[in-house]
N, CA, C and O atoms as CSV, one atom per row, in Angstrom:
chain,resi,resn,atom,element,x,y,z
A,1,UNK,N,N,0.836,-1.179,0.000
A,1,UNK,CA,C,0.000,0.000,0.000
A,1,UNK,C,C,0.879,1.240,0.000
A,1,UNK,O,O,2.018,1.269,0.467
A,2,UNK,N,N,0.314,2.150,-0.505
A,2,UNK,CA,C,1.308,3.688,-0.700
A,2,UNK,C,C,-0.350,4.517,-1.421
A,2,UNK,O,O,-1.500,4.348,-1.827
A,3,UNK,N,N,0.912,5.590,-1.090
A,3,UNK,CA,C,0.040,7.013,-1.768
A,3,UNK,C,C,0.372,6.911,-3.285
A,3,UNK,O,O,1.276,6.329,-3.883
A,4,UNK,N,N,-0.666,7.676,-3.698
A,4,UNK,CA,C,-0.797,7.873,-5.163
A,4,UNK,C,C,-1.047,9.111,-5.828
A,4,UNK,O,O,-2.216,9.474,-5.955
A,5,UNK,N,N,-0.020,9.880,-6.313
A,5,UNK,CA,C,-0.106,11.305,-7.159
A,5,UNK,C,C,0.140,11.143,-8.375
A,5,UNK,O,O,1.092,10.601,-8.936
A,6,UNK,N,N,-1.087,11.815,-8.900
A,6,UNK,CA,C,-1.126,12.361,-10.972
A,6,UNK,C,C,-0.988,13.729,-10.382
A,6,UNK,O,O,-1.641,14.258,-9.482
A,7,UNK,N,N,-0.046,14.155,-11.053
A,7,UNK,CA,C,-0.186,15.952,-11.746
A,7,UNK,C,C,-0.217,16.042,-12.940
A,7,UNK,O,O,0.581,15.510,-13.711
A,8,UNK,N,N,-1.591,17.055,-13.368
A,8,UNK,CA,C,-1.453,17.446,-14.825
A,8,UNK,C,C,-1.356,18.653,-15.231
A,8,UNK,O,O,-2.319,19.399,-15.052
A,9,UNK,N,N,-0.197,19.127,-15.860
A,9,UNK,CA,C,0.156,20.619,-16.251
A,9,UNK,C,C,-0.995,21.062,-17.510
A,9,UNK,O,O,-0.702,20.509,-18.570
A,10,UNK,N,N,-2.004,21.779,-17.581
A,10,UNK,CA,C,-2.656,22.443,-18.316
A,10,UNK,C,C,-1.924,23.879,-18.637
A,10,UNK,O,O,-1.854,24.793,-17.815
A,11,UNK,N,N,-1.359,23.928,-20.047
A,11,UNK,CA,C,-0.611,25.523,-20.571
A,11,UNK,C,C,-1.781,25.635,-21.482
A,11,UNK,O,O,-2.756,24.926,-21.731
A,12,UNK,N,N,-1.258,26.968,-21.952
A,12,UNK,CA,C,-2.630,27.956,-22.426
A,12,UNK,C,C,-1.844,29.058,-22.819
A,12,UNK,O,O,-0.990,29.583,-22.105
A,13,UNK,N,N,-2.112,29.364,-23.839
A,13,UNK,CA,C,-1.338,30.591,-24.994
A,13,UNK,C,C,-1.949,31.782,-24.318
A,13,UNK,O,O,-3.164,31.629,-24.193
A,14,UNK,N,N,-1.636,32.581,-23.982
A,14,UNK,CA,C,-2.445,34.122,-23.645
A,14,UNK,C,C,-1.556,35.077,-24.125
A,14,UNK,O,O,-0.384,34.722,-24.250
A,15,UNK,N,N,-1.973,36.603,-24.521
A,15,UNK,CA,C,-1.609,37.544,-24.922
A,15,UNK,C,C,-0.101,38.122,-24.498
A,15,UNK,O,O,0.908,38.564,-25.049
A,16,UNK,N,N,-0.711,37.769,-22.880
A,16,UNK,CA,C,0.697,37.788,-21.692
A,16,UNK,C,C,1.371,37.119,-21.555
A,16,UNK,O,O,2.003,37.342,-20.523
A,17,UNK,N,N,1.812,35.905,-22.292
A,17,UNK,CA,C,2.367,34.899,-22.495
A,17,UNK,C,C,1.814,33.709,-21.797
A,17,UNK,O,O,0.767,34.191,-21.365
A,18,UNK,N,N,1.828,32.494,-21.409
A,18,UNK,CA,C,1.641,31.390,-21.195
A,18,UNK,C,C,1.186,31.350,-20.107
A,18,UNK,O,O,1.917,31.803,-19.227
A,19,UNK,N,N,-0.324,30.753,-19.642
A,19,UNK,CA,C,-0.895,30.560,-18.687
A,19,UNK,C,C,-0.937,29.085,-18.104
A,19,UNK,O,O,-1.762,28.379,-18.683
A,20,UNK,N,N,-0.059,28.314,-16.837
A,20,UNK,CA,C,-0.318,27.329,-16.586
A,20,UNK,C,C,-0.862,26.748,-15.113
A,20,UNK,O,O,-0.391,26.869,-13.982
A,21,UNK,N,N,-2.054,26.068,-15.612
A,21,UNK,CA,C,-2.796,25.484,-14.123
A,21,UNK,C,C,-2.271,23.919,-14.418
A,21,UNK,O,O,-1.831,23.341,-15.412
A,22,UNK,N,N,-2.648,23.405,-12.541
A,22,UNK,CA,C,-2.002,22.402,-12.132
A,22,UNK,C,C,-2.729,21.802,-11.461
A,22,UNK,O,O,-3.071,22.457,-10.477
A,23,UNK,N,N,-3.406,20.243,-11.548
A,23,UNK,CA,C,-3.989,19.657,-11.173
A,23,UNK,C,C,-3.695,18.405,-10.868
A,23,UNK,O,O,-3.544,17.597,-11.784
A,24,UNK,N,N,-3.574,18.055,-9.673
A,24,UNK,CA,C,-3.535,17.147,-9.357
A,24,UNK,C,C,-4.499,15.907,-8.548
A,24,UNK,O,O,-5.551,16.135,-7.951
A,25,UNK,N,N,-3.982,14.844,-8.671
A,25,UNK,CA,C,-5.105,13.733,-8.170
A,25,UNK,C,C,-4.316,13.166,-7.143
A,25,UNK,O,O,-3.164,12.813,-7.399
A,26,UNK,N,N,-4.971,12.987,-5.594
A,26,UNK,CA,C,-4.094,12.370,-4.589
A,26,UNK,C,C,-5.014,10.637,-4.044
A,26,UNK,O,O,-6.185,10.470,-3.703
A,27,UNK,N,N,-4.135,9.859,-4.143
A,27,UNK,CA,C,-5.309,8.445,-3.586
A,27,UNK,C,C,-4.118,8.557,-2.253
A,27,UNK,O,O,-2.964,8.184,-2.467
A,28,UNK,N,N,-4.596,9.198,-0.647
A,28,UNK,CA,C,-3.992,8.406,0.280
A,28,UNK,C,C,-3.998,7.115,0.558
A,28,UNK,O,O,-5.020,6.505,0.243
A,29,UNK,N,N,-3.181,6.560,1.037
A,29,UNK,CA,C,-3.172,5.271,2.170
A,29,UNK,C,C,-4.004,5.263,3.138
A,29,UNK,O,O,-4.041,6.453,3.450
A,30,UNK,N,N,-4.787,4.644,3.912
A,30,UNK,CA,C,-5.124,4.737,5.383
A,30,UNK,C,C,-4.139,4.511,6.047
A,30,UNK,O,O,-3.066,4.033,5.678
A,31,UNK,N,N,-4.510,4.894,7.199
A,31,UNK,CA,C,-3.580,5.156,8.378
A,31,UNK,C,C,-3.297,3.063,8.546
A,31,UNK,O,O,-3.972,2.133,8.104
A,32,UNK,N,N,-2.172,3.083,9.275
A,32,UNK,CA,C,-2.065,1.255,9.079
A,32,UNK,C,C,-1.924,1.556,10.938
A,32,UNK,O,O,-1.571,2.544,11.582
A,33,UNK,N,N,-2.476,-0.080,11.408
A,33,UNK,CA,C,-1.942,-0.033,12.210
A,33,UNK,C,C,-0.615,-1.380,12.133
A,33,UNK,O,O,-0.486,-2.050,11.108
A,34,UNK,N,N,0.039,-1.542,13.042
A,34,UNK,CA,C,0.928,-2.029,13.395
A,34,UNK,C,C,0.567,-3.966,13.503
A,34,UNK,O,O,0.119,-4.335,14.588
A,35,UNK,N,N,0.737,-4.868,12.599
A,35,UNK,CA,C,0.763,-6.259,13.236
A,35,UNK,C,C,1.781,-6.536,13.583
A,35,UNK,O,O,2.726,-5.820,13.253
A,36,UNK,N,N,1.979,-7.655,14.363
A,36,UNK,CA,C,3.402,-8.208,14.684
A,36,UNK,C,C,3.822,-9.351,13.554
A,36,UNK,O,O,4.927,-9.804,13.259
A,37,UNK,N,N,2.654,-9.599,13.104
A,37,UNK,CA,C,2.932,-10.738,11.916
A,37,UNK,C,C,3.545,-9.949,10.356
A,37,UNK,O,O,3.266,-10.353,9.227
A,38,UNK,N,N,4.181,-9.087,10.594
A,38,UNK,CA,C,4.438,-8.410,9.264
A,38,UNK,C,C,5.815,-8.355,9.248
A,38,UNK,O,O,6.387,-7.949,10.259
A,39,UNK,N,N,6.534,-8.738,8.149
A,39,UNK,CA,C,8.124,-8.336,7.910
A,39,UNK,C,C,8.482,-7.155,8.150
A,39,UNK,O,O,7.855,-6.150,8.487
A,40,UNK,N,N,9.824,-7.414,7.897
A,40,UNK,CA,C,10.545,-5.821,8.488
A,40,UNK,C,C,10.380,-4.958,7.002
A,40,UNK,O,O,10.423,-3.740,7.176
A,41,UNK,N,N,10.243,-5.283,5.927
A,41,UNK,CA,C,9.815,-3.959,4.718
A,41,UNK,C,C,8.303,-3.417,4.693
A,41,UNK,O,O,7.849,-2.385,4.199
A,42,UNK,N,N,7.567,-4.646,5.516
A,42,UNK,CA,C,6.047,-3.995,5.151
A,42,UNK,C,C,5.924,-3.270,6.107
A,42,UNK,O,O,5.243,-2.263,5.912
A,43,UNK,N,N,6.508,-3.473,7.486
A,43,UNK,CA,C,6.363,-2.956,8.570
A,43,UNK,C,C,7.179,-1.272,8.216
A,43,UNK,O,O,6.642,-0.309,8.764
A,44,UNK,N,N,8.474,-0.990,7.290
A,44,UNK,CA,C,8.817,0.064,7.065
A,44,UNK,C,C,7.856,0.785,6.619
A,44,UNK,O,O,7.551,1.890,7.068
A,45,UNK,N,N,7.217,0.103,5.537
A,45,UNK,CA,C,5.931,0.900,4.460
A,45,UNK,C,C,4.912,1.589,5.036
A,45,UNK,O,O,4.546,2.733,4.763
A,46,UNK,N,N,4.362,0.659,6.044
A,46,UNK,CA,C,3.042,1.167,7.084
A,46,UNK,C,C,3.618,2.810,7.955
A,46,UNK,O,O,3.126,3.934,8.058
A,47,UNK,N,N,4.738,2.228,8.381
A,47,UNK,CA,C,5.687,3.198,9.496
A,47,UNK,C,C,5.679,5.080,8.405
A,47,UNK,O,O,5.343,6.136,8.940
A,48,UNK,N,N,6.171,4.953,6.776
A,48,UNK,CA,C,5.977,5.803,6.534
A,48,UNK,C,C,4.327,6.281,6.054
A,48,UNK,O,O,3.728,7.354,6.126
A,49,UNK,N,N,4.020,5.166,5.635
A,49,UNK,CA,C,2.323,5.640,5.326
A,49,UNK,C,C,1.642,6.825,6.547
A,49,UNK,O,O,0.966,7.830,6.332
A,50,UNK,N,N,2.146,6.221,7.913
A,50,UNK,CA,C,1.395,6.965,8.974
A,50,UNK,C,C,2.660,8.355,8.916
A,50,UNK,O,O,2.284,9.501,8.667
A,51,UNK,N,N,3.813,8.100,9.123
A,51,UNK,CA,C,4.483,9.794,9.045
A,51,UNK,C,C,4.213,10.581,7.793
A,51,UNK,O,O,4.750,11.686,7.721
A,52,UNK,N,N,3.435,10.161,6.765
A,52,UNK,CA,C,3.105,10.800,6.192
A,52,UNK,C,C,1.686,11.551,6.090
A,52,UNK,O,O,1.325,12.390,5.265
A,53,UNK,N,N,1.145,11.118,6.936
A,53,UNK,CA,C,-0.352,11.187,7.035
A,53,UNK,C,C,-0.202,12.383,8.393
A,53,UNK,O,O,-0.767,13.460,8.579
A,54,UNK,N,N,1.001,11.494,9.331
A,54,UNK,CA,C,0.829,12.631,10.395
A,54,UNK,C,C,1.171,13.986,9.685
A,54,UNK,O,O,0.441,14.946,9.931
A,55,UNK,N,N,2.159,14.128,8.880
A,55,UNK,CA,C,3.055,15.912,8.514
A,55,UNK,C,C,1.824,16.103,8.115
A,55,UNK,O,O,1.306,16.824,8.967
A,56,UNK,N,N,0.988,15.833,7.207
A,56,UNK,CA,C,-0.207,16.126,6.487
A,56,UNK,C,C,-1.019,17.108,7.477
A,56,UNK,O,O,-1.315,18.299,7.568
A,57,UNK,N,N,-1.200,15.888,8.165
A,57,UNK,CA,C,-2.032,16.773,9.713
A,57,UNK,C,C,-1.493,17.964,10.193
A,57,UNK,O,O,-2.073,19.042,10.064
A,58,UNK,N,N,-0.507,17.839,10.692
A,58,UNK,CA,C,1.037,19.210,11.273
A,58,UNK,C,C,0.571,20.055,10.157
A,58,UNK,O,O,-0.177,20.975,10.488
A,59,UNK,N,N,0.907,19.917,8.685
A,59,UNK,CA,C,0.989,20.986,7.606
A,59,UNK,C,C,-0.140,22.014,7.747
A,59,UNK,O,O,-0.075,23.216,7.491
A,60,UNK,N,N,-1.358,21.196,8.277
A,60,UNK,CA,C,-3.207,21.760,8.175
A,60,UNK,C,C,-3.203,22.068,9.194
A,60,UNK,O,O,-4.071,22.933,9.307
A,61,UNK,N,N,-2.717,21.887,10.128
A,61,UNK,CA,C,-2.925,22.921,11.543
A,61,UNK,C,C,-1.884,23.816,11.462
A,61,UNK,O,O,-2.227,24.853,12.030
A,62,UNK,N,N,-0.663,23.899,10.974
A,62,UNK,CA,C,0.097,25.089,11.457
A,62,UNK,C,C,-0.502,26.572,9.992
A,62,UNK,O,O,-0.537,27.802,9.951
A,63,UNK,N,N,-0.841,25.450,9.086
A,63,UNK,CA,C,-1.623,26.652,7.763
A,63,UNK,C,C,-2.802,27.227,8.947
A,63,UNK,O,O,-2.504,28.180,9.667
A,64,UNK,N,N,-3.838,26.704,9.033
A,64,UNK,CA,C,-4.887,27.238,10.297
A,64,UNK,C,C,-4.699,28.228,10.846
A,64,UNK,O,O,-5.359,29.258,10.708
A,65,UNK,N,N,-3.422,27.998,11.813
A,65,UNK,CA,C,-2.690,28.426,13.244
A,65,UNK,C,C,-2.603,30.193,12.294
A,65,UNK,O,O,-3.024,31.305,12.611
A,66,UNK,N,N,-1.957,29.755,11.245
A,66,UNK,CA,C,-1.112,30.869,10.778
A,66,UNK,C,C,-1.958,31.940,10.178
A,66,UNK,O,O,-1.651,33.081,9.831
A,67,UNK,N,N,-3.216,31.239,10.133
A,67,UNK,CA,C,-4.550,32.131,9.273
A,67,UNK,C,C,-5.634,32.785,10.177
A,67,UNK,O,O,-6.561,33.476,9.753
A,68,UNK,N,N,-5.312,32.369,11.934
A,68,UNK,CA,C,-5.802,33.122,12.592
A,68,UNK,C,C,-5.008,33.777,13.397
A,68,UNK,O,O,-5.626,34.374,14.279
A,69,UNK,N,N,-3.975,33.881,13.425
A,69,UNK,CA,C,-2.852,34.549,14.167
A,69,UNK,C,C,-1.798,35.951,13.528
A,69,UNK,O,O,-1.415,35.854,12.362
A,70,UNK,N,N,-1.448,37.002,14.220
A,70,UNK,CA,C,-0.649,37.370,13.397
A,70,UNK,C,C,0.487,36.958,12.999
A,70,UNK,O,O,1.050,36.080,13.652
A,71,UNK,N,N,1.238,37.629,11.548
A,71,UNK,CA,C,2.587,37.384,11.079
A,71,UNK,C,C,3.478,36.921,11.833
A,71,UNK,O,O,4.240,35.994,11.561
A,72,UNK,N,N,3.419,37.716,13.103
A,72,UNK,CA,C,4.647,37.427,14.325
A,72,UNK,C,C,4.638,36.688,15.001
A,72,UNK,O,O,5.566,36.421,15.763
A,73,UNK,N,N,2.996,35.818,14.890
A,73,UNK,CA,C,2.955,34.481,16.012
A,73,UNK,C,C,2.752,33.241,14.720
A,73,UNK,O,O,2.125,32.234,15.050
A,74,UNK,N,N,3.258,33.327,13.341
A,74,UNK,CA,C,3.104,32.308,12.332
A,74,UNK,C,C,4.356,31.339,13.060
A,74,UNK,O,O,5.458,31.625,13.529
A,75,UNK,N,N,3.523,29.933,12.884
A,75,UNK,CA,C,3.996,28.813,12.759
A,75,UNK,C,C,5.196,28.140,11.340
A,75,UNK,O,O,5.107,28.611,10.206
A,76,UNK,N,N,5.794,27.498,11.538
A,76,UNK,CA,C,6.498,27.094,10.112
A,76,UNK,C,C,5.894,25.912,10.319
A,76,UNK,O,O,5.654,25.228,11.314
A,77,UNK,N,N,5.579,25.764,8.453
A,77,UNK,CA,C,4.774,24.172,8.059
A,77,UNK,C,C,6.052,23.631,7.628
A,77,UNK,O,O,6.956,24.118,6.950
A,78,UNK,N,N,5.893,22.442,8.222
A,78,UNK,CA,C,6.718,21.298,7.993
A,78,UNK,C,C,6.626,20.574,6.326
A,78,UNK,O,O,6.900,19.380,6.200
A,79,UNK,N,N,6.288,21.274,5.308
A,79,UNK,CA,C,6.304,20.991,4.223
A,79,UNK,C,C,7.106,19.686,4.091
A,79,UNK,O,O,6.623,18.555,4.042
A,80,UNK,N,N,8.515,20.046,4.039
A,80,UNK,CA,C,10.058,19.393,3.668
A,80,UNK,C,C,10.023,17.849,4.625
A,80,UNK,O,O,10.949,17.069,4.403
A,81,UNK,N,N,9.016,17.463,5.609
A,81,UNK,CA,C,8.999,16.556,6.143
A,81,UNK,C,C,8.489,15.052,5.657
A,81,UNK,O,O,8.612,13.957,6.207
A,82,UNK,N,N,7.932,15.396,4.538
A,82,UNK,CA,C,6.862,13.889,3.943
A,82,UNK,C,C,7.363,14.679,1.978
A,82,UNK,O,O,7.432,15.834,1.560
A,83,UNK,N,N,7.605,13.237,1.283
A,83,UNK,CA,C,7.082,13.739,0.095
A,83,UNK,C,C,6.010,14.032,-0.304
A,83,UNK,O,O,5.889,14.840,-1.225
A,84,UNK,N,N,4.916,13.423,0.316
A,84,UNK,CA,C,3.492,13.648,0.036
A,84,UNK,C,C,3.050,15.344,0.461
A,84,UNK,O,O,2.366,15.975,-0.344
A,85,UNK,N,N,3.380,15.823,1.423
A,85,UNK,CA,C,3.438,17.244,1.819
A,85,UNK,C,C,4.162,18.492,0.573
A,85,UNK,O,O,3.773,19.569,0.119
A,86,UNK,N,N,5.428,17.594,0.375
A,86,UNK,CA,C,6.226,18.795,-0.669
A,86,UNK,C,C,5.367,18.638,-1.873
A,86,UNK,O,O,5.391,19.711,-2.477
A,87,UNK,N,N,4.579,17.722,-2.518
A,87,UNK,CA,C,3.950,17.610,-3.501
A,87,UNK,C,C,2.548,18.419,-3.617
A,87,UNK,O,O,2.152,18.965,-4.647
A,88,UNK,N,N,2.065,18.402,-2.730
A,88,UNK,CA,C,0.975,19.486,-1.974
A,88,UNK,C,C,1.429,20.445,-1.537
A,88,UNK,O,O,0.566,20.843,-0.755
A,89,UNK,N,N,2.294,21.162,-1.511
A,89,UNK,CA,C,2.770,22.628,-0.956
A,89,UNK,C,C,2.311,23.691,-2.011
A,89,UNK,O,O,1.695,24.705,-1.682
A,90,UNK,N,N,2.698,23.347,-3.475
A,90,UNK,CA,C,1.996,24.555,-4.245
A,90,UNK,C,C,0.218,24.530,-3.672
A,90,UNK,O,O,-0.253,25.611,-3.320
A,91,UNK,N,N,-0.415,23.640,-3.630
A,91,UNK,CA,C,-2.009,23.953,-2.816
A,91,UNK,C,C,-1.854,24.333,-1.881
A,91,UNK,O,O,-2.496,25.381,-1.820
A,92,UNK,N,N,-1.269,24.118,-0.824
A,92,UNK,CA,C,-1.099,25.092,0.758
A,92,UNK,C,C,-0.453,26.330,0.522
A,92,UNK,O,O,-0.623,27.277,1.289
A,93,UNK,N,N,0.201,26.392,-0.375
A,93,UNK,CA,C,0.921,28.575,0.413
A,93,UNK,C,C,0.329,29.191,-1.690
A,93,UNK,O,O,0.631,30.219,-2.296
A,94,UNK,N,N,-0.311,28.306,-2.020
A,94,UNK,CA,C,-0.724,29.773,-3.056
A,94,UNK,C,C,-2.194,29.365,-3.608
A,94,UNK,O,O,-2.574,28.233,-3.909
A,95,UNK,N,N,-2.922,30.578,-3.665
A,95,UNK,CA,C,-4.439,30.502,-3.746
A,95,UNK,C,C,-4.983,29.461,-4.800
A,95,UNK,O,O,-4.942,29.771,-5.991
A,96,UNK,N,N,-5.407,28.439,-4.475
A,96,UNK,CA,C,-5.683,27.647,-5.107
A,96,UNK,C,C,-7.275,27.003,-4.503
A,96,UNK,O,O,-7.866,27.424,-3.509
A,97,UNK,N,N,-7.682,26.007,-5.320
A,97,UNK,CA,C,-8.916,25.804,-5.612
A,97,UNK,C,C,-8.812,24.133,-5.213
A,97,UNK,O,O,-8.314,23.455,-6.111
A,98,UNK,N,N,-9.271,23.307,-3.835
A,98,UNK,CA,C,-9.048,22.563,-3.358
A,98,UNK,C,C,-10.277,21.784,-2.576
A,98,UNK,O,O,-10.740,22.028,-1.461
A,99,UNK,N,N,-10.730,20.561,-3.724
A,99,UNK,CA,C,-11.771,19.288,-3.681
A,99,UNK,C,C,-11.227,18.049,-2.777
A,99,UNK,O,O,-10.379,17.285,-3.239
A,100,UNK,N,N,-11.740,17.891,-1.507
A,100,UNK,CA,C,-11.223,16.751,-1.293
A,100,UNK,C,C,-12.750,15.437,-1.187
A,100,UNK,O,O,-13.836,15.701,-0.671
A,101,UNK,N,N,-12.378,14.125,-1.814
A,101,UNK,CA,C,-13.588,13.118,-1.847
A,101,UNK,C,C,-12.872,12.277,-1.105
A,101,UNK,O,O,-11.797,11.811,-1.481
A,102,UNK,N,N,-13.575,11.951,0.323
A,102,UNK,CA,C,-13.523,11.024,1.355
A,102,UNK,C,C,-14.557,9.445,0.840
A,102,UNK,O,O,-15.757,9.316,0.596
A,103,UNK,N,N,-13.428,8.481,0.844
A,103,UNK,CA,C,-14.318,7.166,0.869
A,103,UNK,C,C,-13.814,6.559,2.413
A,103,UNK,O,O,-12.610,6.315,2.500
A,104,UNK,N,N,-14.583,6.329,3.509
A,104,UNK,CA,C,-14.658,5.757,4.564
A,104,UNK,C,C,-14.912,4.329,4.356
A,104,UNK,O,O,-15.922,4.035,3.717
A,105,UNK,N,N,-13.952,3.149,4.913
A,105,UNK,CA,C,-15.189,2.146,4.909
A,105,UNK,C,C,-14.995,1.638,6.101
A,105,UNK,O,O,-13.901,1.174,6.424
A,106,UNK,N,N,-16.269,1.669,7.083
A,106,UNK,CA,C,-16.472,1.057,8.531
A,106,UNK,C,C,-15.928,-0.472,8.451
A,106,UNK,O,O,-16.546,-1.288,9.135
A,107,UNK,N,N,-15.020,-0.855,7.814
A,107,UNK,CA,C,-15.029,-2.062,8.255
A,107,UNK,C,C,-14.126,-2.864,9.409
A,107,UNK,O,O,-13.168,-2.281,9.918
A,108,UNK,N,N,-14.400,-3.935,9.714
A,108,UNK,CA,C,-13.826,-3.988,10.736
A,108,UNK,C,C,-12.416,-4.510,10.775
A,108,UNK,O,O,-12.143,-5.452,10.032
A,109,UNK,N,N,-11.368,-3.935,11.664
A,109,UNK,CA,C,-10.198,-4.246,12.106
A,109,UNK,C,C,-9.587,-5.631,11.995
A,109,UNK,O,O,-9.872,-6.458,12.861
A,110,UNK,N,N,-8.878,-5.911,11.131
A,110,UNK,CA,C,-8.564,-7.682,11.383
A,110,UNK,C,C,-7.067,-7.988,11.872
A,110,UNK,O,O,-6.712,-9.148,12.083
């Protein structure tokens, strides 16, 4: 299991020269928990699935923090901590236009 990113560069001829939007598609991982019955590479995989999920979290609260606070009490986002974060950083610090579709499934823990 792992994360999954498409980016697609859309350019566009304009008067002012070249207009380009950026879209991307993210499939997270769920959060894993921990078996003891798992090797030491799957057990690495799970280990980053969740530090990546946590910076995610860190990234969305210190953006928050920083959007109700002044300049002088801004937080630094841990961008540089997860690749999944640096890949999402152009959507966190510049005005952008941001869909997220949640699939939950209640099922149970095995």
């Amino acid at each position: 299991r792992s994360h999954c990113a498409c980016t697609i560069y859309l350019v566009r001829e304009t008067d002012q020269g070249p207009h380009v939007s950026q879209m991307s598609f993210v499939d997270l991982a769920g959060s894993e928990r921990t078996v003891d019955s798992l090797d030491k590479s799957q057990l690495q995989e799970r280990n980053k699935i969740n530090t990546s999920l946590s910076t995610l979290r860190k990234c969305i609260m210190a953006l928050r923090w920083n959007q109700k606070h002044l300049p002088e009490k801004a937080k630094i986002v841990p961008y540089r901590d997860s690749k999944l974060t640096e890949v999402l950083k152009n959507y966190f610090s510049n005005p952008a236009l941001i869909f997220m579709m949640v699939n939950v499934s209640p099922g149970a823990a095995v």
